[in-house]
DSSP file (Angstrom, degrees, kcal/mol; ACC not computed):
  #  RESIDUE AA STRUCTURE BP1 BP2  ACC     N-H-->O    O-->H-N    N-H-->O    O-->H-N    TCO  KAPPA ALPHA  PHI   PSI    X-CA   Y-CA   Z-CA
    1    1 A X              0   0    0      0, 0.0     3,-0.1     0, 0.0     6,-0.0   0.000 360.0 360.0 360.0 123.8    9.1  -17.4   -3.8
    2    2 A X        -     0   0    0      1,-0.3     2,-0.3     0, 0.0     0, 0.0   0.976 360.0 -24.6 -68.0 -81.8    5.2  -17.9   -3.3
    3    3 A X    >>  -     0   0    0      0, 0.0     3,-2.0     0, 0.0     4,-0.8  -0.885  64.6 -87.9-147.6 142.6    4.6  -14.4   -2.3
    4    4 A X  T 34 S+     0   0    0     -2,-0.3     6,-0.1     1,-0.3     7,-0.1   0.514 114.6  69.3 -10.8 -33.5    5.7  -11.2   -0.8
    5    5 A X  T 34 S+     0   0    0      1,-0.1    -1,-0.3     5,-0.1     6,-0.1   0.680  92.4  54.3 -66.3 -43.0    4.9  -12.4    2.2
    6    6 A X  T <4 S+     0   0    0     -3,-2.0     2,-0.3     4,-0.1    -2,-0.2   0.745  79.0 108.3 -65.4 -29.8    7.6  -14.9    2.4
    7    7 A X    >X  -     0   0    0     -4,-0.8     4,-2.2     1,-0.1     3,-1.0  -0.489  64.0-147.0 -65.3 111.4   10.0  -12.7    1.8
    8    8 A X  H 3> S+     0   0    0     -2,-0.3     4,-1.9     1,-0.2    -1,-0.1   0.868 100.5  53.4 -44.6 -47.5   12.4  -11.8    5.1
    9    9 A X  H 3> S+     0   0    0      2,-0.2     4,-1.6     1,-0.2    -1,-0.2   0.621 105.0  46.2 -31.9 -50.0   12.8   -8.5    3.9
   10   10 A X  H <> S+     0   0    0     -3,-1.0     4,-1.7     2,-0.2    -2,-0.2   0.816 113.8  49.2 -93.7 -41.4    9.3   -7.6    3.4
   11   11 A X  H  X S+     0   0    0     -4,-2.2     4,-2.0     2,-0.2    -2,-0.2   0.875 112.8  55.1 -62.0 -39.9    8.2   -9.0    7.1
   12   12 A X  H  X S+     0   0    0     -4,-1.9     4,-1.3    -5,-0.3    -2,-0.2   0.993 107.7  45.9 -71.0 -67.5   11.4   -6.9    8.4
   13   13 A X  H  X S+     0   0    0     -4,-1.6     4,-2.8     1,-0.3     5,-0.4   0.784 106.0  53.0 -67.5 -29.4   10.3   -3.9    7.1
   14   14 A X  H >X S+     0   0    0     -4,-1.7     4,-2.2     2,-0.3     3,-1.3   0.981 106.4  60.8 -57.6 -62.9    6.6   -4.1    8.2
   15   15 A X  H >X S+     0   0    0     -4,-2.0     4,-1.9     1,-0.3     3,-1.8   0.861 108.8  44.7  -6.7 -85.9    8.6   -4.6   11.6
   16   16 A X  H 3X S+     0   0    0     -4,-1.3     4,-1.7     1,-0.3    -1,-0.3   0.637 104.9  54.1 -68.6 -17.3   10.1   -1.0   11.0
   17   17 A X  H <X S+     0   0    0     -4,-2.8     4,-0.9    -3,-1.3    -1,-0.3   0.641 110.7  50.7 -91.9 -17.7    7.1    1.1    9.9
   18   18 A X  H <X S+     0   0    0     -4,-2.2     4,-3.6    -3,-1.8    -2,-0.2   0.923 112.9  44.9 -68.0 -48.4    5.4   -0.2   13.3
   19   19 A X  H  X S+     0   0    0     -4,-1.9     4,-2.5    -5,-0.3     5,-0.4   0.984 117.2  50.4 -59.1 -55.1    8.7    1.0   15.2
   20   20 A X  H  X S+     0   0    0     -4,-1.7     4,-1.2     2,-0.2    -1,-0.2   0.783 113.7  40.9 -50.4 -33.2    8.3    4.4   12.8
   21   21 A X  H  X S+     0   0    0     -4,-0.9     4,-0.5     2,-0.1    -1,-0.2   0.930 120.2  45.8 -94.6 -46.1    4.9    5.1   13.6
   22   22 A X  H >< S+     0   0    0     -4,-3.6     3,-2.1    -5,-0.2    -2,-0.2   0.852 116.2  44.0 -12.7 -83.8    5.6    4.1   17.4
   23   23 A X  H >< S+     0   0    0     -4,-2.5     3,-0.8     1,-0.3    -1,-0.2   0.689 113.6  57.7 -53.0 -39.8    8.8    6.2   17.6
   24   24 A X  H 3< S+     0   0    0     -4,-1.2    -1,-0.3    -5,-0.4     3,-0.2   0.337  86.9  80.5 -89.0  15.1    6.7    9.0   15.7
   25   25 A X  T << S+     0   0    0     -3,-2.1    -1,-0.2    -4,-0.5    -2,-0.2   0.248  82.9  56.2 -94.6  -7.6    4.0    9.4   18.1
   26   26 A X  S <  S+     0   0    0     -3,-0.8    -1,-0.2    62,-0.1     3,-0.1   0.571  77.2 125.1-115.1  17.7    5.4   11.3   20.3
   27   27 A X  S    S-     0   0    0     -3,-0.2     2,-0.1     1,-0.2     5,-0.0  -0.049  77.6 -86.3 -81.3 148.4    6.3   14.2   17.8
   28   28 A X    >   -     0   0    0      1,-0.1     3,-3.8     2,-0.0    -1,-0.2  -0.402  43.0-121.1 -87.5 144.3    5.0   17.7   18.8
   29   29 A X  T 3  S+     0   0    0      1,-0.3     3,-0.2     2,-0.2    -1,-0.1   0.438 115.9  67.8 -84.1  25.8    1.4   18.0   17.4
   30   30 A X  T 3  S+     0   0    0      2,-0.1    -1,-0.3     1,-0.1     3,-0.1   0.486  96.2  63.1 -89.6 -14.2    2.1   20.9   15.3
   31   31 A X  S < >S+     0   0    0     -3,-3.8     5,-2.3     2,-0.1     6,-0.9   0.086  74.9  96.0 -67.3  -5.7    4.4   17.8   13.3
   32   32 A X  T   5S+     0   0    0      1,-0.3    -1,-0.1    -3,-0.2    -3,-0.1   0.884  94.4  32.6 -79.1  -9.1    1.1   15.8   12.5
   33   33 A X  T   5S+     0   0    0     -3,-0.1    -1,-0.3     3,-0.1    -2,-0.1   0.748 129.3  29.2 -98.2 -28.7    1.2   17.4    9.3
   34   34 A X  T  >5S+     0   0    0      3,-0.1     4,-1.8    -4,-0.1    -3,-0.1   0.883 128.9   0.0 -86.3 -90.6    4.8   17.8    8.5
   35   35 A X  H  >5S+     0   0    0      2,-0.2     4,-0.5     1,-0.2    -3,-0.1   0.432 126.4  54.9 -82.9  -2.8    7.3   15.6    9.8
   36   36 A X  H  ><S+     0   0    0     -5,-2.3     4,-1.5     2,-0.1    -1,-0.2   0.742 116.1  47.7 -96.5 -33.7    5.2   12.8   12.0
   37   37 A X  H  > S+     0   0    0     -6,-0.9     4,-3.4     2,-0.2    -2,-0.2   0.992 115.5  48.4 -72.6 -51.0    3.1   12.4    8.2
   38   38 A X  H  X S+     0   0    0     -4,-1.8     4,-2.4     1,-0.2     5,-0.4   0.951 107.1  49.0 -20.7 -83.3    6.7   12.2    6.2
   39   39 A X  H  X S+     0   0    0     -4,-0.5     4,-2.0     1,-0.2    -1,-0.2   0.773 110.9  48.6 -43.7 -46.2    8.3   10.0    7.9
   40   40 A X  H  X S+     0   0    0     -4,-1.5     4,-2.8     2,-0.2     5,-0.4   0.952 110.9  48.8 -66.1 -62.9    5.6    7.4    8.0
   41   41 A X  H  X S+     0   0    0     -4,-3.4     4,-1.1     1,-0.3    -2,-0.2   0.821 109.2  54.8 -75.7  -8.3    4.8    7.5    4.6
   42   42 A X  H  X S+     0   0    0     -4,-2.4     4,-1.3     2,-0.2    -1,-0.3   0.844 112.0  46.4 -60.3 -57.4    8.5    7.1    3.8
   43   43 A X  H  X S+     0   0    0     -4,-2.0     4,-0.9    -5,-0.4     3,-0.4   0.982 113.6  43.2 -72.8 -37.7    8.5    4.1    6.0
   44   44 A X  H  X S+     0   0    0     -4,-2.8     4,-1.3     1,-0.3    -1,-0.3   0.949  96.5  72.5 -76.7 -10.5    5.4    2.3    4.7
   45   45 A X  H  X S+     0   0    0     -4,-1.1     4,-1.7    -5,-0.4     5,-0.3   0.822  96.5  62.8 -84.6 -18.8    6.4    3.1    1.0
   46   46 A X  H  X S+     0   0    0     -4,-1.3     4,-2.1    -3,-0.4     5,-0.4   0.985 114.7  28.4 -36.5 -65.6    9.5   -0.1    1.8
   47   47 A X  H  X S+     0   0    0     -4,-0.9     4,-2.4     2,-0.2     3,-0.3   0.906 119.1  57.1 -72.7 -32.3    7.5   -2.8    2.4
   48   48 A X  H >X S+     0   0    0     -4,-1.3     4,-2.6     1,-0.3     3,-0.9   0.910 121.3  36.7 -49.4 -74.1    4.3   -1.1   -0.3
   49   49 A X  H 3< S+     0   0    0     -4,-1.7     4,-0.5     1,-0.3    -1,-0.3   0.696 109.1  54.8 -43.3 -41.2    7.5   -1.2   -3.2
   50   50 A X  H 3X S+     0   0    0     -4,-2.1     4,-1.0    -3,-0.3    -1,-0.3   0.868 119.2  41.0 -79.1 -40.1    9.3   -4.6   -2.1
   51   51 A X  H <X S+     0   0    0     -4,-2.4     4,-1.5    -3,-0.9    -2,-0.2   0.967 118.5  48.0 -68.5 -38.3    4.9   -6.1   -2.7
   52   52 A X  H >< S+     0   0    0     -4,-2.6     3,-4.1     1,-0.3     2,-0.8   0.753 112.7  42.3 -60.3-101.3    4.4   -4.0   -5.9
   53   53 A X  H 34 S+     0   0    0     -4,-0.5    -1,-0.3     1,-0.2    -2,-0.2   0.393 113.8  57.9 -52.2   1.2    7.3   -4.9   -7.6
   54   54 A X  H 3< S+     0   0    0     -4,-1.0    -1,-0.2    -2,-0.8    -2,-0.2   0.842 104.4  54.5 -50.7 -37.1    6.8   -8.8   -6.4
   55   55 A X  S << S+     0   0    0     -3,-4.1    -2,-0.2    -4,-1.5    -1,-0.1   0.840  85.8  98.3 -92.2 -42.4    4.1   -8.9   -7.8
   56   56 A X  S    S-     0   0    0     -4,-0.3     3,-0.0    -5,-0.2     6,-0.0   0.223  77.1-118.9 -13.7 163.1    5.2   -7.8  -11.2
   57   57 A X  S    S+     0   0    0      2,-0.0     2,-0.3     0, 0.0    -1,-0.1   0.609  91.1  69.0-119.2  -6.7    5.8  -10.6  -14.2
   58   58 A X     >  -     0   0    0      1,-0.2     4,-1.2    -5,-0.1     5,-0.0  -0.746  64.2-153.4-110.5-177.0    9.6   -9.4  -14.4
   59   59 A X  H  > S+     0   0    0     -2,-0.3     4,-0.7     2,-0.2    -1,-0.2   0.955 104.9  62.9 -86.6 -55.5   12.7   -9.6  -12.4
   60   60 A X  H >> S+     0   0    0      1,-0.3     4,-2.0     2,-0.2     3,-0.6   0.860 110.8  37.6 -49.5 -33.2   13.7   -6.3  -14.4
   61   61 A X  H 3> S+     0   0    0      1,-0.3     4,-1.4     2,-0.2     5,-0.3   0.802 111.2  58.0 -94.0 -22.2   10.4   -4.2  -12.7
   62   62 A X  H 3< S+     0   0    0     -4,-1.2    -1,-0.3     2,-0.2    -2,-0.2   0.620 102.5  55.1 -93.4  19.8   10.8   -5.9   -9.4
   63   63 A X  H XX>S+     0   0    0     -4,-0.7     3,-1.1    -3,-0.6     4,-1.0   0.814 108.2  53.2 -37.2 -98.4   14.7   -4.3   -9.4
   64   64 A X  H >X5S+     0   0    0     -4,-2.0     4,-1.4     1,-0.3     3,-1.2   0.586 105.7  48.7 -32.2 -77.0   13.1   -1.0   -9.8
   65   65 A X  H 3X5S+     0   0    0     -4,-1.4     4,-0.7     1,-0.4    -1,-0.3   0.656 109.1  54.9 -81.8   0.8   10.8   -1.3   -6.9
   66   66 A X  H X>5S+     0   0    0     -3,-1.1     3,-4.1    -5,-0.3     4,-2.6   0.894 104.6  51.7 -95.2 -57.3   13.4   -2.3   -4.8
   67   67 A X  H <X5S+     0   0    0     -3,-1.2     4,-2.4    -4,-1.0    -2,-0.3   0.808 109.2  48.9 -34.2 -51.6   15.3    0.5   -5.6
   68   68 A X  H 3<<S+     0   0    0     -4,-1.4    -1,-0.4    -5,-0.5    -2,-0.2   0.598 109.1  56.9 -74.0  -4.9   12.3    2.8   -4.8
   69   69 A X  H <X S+     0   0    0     -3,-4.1     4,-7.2    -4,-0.7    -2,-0.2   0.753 105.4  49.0 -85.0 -49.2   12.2    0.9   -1.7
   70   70 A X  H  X S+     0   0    0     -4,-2.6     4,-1.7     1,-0.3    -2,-0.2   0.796 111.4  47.5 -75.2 -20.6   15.8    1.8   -0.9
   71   71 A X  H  < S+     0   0    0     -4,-2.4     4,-0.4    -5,-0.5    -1,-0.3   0.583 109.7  54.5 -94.9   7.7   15.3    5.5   -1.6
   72   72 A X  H  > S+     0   0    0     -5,-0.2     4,-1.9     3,-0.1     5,-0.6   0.770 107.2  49.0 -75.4 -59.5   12.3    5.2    0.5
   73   73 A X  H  X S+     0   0    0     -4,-7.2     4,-0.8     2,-0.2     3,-0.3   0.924 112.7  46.5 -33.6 -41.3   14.7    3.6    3.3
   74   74 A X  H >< S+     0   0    0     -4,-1.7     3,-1.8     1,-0.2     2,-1.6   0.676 113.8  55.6 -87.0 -90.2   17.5    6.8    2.9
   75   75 A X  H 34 S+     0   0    0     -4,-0.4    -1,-0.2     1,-0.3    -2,-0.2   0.365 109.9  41.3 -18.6 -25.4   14.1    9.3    3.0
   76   76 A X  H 3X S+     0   0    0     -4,-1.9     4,-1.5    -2,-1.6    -1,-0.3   0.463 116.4  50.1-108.2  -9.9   12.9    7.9    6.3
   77   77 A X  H <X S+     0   0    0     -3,-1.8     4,-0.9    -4,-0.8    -2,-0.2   0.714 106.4  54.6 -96.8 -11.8   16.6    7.9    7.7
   78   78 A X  H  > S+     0   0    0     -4,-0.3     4,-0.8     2,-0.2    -2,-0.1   0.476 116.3  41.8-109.3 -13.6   17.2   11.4    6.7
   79   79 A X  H  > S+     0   0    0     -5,-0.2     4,-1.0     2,-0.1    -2,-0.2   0.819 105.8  55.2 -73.5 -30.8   13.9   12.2    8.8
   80   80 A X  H >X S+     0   0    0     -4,-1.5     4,-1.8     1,-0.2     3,-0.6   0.852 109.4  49.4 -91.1 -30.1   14.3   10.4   11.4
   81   81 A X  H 3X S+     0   0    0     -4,-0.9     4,-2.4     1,-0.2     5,-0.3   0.923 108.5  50.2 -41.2 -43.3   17.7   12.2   11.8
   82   82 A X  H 3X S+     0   0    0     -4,-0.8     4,-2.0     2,-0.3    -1,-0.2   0.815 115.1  54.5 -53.5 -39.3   16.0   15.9   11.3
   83   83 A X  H <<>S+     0   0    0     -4,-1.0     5,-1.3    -3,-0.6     3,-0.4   0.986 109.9  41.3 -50.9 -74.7   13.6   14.0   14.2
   84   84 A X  H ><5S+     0   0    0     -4,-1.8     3,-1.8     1,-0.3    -2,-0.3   0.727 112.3  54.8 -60.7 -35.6   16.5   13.3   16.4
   85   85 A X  H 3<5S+     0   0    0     -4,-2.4    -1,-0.3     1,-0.3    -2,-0.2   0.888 111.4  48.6 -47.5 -46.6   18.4   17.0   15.8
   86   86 A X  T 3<5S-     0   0    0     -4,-2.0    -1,-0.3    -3,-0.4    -2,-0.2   0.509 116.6-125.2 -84.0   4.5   15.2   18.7   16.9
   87   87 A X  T < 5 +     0   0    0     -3,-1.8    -3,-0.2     2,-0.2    -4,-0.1   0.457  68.2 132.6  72.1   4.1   15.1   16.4   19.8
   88   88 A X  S   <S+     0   0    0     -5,-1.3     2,-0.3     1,-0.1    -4,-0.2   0.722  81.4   0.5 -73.7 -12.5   11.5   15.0   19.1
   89   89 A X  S    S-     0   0    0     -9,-0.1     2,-0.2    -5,-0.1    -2,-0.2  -0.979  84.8-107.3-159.4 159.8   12.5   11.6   19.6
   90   90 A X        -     0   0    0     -2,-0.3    -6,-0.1    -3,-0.1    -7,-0.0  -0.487  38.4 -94.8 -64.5 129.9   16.3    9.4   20.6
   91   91 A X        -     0   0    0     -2,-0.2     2,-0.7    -7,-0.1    -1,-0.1  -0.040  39.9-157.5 -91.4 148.2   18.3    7.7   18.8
   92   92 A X     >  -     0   0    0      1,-0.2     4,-1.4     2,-0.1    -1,-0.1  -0.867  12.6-150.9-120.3 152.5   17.5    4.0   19.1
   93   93 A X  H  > S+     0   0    0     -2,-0.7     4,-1.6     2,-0.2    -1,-0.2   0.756  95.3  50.5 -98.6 -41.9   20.1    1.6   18.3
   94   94 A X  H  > S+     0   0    0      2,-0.2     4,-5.0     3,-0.2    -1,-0.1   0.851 107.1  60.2 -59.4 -34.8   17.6   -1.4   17.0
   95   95 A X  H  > S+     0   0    0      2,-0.2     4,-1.8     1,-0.2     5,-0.3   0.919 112.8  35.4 -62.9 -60.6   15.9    1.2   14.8
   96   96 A X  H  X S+     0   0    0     -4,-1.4     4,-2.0     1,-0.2    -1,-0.2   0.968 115.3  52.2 -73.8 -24.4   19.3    1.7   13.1
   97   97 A X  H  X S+     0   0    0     -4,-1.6     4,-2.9     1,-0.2     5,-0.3   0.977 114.4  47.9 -73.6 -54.8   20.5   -1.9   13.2
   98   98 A X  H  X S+     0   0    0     -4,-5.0     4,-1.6     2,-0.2    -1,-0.2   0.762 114.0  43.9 -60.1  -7.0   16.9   -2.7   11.5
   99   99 A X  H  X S+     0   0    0     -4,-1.8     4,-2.8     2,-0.2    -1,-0.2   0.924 116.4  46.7 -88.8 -43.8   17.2    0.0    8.8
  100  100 A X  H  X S+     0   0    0     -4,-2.0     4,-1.0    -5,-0.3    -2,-0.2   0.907 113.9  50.2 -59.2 -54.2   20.9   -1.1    8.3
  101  101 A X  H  X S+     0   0    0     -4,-2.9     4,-2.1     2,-0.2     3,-0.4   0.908 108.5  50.1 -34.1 -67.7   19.4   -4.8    8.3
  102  102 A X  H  X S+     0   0    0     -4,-1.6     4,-3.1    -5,-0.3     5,-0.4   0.986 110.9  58.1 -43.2 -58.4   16.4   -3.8    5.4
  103  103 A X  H  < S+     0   0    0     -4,-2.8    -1,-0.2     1,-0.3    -2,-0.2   0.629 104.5  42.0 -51.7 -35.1   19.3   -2.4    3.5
  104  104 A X  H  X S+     0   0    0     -4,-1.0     4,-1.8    -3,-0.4    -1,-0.3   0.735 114.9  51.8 -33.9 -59.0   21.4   -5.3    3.2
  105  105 A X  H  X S+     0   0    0     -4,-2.1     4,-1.1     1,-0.3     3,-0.4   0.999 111.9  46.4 -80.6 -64.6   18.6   -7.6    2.4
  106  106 A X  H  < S+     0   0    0     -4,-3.1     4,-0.5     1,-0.2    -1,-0.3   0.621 109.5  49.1 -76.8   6.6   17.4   -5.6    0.0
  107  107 A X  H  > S+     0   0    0     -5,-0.4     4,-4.8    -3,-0.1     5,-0.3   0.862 115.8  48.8 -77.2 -40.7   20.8   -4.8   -2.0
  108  108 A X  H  X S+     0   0    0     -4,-1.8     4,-4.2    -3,-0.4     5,-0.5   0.993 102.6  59.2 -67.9 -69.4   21.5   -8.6   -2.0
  109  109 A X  H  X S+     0   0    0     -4,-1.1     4,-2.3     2,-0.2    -1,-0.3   0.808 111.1  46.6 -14.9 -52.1   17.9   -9.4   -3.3
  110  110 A X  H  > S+     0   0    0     -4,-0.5     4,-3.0    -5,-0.4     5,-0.2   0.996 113.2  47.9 -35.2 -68.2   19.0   -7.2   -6.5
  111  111 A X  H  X S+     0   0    0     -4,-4.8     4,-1.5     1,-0.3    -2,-0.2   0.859 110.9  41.8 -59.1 -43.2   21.7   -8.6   -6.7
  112  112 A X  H  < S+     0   0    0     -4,-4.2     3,-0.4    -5,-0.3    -1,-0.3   0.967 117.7  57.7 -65.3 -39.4   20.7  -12.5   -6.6
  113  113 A X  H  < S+     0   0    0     -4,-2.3    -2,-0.2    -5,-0.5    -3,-0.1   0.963 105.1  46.1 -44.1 -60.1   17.8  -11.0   -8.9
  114  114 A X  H  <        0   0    0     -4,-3.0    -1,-0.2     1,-0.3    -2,-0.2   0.787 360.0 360.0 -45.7 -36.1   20.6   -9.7  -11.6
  115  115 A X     <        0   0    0     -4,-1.5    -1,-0.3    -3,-0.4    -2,-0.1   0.465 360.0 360.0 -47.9 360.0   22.4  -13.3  -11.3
């Protein structure tokens, strides 16, 4: 791996925090503070954690970041439900296939790390 950049993972997730801020735009503006602000900073802290810990000089600290990446991931999936219960936004079916997608890549990334 050159870079962070290279990484499927990390390109997918940028992907979803564009769809998140999209998705979260249409959120009642009494939300800009609460839940539209959450949710977004839940979604950029994947791909932010997946760079940090790249960039790290061990395997062991880029593990951890991935891990903080993936409780970023269940933090923005447990908003964007709260979203969709209050009716502020729909449930979108690419949105969950990419989240499902992130998750994958980044359990299997551990796991080839641990190897």
């Amino acid at each position: 791996m050159k870079s962070h950049k290279d990484l499927t993972v990390y390109k997918t997730s940028i992907d979803l925090v564009i769809d998140v801020y999209q998705s979260s735009g249409s959120f009642p503006d009494v939300e800009k503070f609460g839940l539209t602000s959450q949710i977004r900073r839940a979604a950029v802290s994947i791909p932010s954690n997946i760079s940090e810990g790249a960039a790290r000089n061990s395997k062991k600290d880029f593990i951890r970041f991935l891990y903080i990446a993936l409780g970023s991931l269940a933090e923005m999936e447990t908003q964007l439900e709260i979203a969709q219960r209050l009716e502020f936004i729909k449930r979108n079916t690419e949105l969950e296939e990419k989240k499902i997608y992130i998750r994958r890549m980044i359990l299997k990334l551990i796991k080839s790390l641990k190897d």
